[in-house]
KELUM-187700 format. One record per residue: chain; x, y, z of N, C-alpha, C in turn. Coordinates in steps of 0.02 Angstrom, whole numbers. Each point is the difference from the previous one (the first is absolute). Layout:
! residues N
[lumdo "A", [X, Y, Z], [X, Y, Z], [X, Y, Z]];
...
***
This chain:
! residues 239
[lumdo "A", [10032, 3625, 4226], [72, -15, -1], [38, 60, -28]];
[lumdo "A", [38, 18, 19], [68, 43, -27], [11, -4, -68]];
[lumdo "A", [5, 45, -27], [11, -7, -73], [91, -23, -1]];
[lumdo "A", [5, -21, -45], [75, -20, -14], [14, 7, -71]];
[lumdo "A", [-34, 7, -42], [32, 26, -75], [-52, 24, -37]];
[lumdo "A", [27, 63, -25], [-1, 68, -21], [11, -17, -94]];
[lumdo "A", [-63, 9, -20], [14, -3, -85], [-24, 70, -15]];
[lumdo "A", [40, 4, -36], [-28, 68, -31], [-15, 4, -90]];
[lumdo "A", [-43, 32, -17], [-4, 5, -78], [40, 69, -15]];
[lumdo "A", [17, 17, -67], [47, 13, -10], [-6, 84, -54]];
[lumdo "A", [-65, -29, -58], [5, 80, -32], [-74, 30, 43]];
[lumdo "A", [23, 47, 20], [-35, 76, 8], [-35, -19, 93]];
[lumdo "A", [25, -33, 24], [21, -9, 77], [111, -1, 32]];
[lumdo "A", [10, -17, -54], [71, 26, 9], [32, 65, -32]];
[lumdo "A", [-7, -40, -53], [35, 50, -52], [-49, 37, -64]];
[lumdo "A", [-5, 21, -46], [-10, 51, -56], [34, 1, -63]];
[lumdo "A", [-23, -75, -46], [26, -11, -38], [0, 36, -64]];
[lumdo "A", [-41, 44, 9], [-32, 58, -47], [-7, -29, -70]];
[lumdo "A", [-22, -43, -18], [-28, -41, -55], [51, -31, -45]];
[lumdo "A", [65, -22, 51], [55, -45, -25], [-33, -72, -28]];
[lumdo "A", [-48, -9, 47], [-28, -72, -40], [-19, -22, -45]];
[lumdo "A", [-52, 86, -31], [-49, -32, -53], [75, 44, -81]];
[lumdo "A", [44, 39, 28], [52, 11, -31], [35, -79, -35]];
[lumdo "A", [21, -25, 52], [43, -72, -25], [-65, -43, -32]];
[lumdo "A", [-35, -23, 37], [-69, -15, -48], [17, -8, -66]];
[lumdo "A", [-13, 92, -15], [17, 11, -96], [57, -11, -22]];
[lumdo "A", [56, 3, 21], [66, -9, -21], [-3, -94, -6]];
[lumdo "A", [-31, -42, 37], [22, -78, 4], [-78, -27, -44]];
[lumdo "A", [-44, 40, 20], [-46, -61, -26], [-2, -14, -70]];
[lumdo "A", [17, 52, -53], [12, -36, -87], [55, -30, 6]];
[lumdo "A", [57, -31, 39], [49, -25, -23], [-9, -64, 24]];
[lumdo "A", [-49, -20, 33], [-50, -59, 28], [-39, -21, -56]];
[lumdo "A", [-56, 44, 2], [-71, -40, -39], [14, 55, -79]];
[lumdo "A", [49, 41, -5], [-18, 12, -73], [-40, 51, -10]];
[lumdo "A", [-46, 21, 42], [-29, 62, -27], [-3, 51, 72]];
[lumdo "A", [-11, 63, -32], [15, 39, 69], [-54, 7, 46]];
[lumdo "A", [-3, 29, 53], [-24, 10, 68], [-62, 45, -21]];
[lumdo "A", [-64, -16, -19], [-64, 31, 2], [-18, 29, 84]];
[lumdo "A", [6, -45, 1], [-48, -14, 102], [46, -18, 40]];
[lumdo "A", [-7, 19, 67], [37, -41, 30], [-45, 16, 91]];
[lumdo "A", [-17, -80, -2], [-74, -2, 22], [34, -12, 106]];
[lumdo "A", [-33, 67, -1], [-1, 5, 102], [76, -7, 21]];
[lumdo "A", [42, 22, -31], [67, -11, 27], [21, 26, 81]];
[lumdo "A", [-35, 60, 15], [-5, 48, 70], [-52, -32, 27]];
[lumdo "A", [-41, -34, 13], [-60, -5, 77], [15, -64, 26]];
[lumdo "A", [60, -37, 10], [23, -49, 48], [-17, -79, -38]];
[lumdo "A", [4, 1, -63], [-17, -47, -23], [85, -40, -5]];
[lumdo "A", [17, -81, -40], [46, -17, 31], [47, -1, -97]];
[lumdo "A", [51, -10, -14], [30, -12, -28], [-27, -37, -76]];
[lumdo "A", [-15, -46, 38], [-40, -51, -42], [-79, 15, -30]];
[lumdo "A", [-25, 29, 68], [-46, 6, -40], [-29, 56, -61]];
[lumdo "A", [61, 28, 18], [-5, 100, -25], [27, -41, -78]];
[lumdo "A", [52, -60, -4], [17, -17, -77], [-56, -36, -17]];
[lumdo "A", [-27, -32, 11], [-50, -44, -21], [-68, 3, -17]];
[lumdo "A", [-5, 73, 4], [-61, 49, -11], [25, 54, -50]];
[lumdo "A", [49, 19, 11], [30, 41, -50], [-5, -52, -75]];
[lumdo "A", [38, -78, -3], [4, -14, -47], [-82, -23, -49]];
[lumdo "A", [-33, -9, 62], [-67, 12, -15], [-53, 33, -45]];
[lumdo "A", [43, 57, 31], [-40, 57, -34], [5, 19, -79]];
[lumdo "A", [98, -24, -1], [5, 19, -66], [-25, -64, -38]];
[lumdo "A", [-14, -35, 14], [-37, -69, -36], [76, -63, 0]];
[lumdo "A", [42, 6, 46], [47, -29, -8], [5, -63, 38]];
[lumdo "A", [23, -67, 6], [-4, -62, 47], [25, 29, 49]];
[lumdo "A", [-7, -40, 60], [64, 14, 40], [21, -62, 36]];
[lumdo "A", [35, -42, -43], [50, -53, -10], [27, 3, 50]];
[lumdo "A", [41, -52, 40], [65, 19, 30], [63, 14, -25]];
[lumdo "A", [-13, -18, -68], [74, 47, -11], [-28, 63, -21]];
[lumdo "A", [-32, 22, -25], [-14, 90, 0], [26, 19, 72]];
[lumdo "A", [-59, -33, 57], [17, 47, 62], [58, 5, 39]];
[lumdo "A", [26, -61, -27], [85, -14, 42], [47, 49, -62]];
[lumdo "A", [-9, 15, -47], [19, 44, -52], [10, 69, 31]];
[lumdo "A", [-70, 13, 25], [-19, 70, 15], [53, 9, 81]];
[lumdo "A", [-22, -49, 30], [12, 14, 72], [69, 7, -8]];
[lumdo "A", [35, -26, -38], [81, 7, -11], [31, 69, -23]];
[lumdo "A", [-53, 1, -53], [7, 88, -51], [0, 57, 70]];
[lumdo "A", [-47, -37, 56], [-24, 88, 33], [65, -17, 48]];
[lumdo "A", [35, -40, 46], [23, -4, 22], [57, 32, -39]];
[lumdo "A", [42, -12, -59], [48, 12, -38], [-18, 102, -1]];
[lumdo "A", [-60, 16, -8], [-24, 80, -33], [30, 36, 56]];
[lumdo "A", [-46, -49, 70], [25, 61, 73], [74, -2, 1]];
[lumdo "A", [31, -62, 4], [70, -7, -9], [17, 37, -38]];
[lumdo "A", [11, 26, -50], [27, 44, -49], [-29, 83, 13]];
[lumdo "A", [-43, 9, 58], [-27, 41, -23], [1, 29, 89]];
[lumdo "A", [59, -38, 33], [-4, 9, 77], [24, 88, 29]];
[lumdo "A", [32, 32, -65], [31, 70, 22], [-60, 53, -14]];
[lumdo "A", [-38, -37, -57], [-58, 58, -16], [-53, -8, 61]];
[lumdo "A", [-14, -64, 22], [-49, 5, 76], [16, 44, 45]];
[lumdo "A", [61, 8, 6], [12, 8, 63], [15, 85, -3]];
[lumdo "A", [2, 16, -64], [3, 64, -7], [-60, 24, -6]];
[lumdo "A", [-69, -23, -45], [-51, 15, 1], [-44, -15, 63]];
[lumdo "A", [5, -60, 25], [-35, -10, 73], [2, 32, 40]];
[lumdo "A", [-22, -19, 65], [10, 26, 49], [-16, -54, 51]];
[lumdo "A", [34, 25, 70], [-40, -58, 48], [-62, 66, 49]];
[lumdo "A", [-24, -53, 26], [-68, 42, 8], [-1, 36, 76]];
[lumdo "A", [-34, 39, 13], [31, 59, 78], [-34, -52, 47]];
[lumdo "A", [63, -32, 45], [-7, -19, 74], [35, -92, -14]];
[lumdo "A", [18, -12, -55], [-29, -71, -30], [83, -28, 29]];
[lumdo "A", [52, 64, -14], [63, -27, 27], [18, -10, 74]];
[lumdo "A", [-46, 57, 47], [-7, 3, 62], [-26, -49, 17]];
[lumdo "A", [-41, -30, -7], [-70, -56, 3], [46, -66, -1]];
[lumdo "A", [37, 7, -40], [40, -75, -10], [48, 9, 74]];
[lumdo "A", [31, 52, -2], [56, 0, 56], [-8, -25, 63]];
[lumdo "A", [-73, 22, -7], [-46, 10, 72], [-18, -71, 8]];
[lumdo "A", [-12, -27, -22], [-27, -81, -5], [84, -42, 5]];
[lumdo "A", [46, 2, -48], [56, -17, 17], [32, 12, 69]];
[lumdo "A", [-20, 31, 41], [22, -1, 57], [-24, -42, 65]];
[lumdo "A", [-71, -23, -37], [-29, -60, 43], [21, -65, -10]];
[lumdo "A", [45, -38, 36], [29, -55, -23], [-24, -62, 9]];
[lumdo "A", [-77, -5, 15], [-15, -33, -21], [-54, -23, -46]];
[lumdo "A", [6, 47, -45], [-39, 9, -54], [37, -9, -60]];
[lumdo "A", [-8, -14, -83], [24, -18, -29], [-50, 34, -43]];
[lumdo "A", [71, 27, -50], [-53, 39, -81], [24, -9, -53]];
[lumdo "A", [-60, -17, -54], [3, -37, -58], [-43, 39, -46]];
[lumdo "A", [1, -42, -81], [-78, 34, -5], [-38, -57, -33]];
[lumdo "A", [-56, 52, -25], [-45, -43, -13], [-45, 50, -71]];
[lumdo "A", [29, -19, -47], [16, 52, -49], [-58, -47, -83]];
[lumdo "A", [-32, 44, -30], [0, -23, -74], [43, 1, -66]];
[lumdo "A", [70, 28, 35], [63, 1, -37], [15, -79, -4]];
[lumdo "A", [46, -35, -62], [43, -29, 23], [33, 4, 44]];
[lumdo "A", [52, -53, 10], [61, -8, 57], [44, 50, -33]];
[lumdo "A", [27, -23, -61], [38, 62, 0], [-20, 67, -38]];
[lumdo "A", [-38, 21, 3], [-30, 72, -31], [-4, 31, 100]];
[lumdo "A", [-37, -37, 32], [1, 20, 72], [84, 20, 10]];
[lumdo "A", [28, -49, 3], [85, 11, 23], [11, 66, -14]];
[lumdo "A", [5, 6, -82], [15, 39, -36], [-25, 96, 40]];
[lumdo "A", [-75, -21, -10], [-30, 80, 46], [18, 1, 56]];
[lumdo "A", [32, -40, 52], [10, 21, 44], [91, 19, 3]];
[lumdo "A", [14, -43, -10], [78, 15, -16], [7, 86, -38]];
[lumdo "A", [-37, 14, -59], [5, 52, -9], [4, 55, 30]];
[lumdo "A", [-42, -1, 49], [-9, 58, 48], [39, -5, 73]];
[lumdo "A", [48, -51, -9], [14, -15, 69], [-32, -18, 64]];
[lumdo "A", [-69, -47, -20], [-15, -41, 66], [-2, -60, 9]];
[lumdo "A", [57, -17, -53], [0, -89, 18], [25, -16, 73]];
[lumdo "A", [36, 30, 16], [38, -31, 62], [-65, -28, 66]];
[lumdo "A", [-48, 54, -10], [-55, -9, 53], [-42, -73, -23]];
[lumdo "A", [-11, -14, -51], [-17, -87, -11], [30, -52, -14]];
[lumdo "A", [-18, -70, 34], [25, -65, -12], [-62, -20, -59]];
[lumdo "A", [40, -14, -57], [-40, -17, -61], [-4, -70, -1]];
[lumdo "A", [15, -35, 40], [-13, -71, 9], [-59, -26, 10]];
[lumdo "A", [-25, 70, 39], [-92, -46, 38], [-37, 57, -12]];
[lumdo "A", [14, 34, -86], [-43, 32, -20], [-41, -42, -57]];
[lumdo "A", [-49, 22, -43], [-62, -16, -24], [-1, 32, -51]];
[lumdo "A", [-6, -27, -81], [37, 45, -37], [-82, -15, -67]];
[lumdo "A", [-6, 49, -48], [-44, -1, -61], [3, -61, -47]];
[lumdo "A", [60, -11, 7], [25, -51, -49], [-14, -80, 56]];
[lumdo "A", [-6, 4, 53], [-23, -58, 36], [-85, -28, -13]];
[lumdo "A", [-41, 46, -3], [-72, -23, -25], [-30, 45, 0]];
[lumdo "A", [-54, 14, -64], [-32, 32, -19], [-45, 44, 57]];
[lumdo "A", [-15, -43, 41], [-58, 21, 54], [41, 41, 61]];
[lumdo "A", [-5, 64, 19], [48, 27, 31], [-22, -3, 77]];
[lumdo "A", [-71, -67, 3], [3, 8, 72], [47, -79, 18]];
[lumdo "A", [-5, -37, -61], [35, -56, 1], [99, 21, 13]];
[lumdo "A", [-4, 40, -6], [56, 11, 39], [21, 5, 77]];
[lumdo "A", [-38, 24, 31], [2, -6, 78], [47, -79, -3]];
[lumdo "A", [-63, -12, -2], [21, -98, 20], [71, -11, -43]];
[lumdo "A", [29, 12, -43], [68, 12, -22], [38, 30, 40]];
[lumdo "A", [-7, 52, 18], [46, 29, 64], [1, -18, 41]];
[lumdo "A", [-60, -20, 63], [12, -37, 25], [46, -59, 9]];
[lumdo "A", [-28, -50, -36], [30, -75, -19], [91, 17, -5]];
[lumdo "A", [12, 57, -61], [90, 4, 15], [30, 36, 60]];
[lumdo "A", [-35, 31, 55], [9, 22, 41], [1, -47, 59]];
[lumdo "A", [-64, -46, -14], [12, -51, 65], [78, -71, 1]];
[lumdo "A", [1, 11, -71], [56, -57, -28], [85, 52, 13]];
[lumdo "A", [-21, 57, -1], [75, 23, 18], [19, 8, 82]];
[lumdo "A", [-63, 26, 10], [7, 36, 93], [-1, -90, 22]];
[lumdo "A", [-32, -42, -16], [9, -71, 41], [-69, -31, 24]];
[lumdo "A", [-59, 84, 10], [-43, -22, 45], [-66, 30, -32]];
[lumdo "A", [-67, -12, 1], [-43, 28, -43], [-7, 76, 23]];
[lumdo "A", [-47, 22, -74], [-6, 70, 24], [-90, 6, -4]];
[lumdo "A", [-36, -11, 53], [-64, 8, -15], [-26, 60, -37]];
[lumdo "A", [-61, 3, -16], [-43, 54, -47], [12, 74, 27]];
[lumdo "A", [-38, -2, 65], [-14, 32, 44], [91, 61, 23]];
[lumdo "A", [73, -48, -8], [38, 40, 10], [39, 8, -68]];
[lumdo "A", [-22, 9, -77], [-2, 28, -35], [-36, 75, -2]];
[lumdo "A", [53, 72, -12], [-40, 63, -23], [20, 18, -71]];
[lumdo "A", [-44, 7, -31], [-8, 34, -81], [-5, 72, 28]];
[lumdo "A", [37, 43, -65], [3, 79, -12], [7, 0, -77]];
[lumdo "A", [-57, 20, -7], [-28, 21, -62], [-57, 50, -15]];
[lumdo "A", [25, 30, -71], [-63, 52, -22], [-53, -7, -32]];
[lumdo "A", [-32, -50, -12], [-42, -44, -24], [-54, -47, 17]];
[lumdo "A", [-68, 0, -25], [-41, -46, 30], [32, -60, -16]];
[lumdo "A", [42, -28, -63], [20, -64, 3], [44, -11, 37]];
[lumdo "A", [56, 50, 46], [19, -21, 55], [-47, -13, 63]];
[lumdo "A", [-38, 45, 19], [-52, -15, 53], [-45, -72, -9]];
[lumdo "A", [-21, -12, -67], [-35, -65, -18], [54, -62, 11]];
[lumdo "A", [57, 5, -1], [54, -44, 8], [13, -15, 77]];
[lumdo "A", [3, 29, 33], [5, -3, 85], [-78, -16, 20]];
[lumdo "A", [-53, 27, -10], [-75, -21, 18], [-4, -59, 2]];
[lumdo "A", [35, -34, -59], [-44, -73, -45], [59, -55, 38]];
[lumdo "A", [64, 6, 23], [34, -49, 15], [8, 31, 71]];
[lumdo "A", [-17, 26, 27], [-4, 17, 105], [58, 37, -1]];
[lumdo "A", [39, 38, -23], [45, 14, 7], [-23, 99, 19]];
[lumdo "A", [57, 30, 45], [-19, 65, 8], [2, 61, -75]];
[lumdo "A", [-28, 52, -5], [30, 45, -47], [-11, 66, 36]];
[lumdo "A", [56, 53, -28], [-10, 64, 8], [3, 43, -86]];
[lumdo "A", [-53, 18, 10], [-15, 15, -63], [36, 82, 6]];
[lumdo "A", [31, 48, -54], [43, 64, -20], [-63, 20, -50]];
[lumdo "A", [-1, 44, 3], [-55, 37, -58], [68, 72, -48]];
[lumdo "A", [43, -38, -4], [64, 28, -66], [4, -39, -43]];
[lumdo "A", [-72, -16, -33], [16, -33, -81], [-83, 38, -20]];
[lumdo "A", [-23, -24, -53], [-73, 14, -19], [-54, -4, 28]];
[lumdo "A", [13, -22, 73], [-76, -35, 33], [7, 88, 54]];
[lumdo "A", [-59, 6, 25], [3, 30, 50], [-15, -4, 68]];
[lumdo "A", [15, 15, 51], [-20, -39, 87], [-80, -11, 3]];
[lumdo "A", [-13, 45, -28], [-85, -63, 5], [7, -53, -51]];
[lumdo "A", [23, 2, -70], [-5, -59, -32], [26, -58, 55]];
[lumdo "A", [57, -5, 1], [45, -47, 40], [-67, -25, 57]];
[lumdo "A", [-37, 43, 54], [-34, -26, 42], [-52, -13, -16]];
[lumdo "A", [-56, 12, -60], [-13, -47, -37], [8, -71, -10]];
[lumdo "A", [59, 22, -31], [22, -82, -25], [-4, -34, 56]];
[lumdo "A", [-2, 18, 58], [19, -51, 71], [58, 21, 43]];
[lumdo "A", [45, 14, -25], [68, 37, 46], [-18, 47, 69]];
[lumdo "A", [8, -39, 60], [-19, 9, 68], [40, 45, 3]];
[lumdo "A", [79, 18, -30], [40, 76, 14], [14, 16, -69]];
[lumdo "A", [-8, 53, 1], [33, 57, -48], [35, 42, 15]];
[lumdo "A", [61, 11, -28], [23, 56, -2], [-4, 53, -70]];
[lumdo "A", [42, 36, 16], [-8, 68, -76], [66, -17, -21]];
[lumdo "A", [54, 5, 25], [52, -16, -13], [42, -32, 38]];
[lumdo "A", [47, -41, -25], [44, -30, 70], [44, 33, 50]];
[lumdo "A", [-24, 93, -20], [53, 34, 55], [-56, 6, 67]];
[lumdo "A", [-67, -36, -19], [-30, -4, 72], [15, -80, 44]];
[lumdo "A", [51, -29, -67], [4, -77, 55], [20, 17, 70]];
[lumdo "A", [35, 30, 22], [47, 7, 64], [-44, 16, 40]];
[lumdo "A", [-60, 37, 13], [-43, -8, 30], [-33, -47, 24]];
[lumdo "A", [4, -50, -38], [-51, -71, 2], [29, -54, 3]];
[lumdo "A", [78, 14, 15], [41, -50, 1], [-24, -60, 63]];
[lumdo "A", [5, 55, 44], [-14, -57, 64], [-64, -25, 23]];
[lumdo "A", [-31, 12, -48], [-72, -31, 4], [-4, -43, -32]];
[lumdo "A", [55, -16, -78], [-11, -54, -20], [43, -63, 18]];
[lumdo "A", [64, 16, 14], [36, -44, 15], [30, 7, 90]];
[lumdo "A", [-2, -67, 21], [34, -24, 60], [42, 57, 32]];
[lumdo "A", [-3, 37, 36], [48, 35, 49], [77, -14, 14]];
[lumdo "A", [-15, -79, 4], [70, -31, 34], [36, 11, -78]];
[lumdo "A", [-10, 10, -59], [16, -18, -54], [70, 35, -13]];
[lumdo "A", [6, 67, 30], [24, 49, -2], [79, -32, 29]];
[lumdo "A", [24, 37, -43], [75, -6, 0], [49, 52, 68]];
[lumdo "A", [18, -50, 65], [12, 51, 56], [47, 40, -22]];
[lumdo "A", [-3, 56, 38], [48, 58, 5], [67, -37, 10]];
[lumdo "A", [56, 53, -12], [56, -21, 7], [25, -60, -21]];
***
């Protein structure tokens, strides 16, 4: 089947947060639990929101209550918020990642979201920063703060995607883009497609390894592979 929606993950397949995360991290987490930021456990290899706090509070020997984590999740949301001019000055978005979106936005009948271990709004937030919100509908995206398990998100995107468009969206016309075996393990485990980017820590053999049937190096080779992955007719006519 035709793919019809496009999730994408978000640090070091889009953008280049250059260690804004584990930055706000230290700035929010003593004003939470009280003592400062020792560890701060797998924040970069595609793990989700939840579970990156709940291991962190772990480590330092701390509960993790729901009010700690609804504490925390509030603090980091509030840090990026406060902290939206220094991203965007220190970041970067990543070579091909703005092209890549355009290029897909022009197929109309495809739809792009993501599918992120950010919160909802820490996601908003990075993308707005850099100027690529306009290219996603955040409605029938899949967010860190939705469930721990980041393949248990698919089926989240999905599900708000089939409840907005009217009509289901099978496995099969879901595509993931991500730099990560836990993105590739996320599309494997629920039928859904992935194109795995080797612009974060993994490298194009790791990624095919992990299982990822395509790799790229960076997303300035998507345009090449465009029409191999998606529908022909998809394409937005001339004139």
């Amino acid at each position: 089947m035709p793919v019809r929606l496009v999730l994408w993950d978000i640090d070091q397949t889009l953008i280049d947060a250059r260690g804004m995360g584990r930055l706000v991290y230290q700035r929010v987490f003593p004003t939470v639990t009280g003592v400062p930021l020792q560890e701060l456990v797998a924040l970069q290899h595609g793990r989700t929101e939840l579970e990156t706090i709940h291991d962190t509070l772990e480590r330092h020997g701390l509960a993790a209550s729901d009010e700690v984590v609804a504490g925390l999740l509030a603090a980091l949301a509030a840090g990026f918020e406060a902290a939206r001019a220094e991203l965007a000055g220190r970041g970067r978005v990543l070579p091909g990642a703005r092209e890549a979106l355009g290029a897909l936005a022009a197929r109309t009948a495809l739809r792009q979201s993501v599918l992120t271990g950010n919160t909802r709004a820490i996601a908003q937030i990075k993308v707005e920063a850099f100027g690529l919100d306009p290219f996603f509908d955040f409605r029938l995206g899949a967010f860190g703060d939705d469930h721990r398990d980041r393949a248990a998100l698919v089926a989240v995107a999905r599900d708000r995607a089939a409840a907005l468009l009217g009509h289901p969206i099978e496995p099969d016309q879901v595509l993931l883009i991500g730099d990560t075996p836990n993105d590739v393990d996320a599309a494997l485990t629920t039928g859904a497609r992935i194109l795995a980017v080797a612009s974060g820590s993994y490298s194009v053999d790791d990624l095919r390894a992990a299982g990822a049937p395509t790799v790229v190096a960076s997303l300035v080779d998507l345009t090449g592979l465009a029409d191999g992955l998606f529908d022909s007719t998809d394409q937005v006519p001339a004139g």
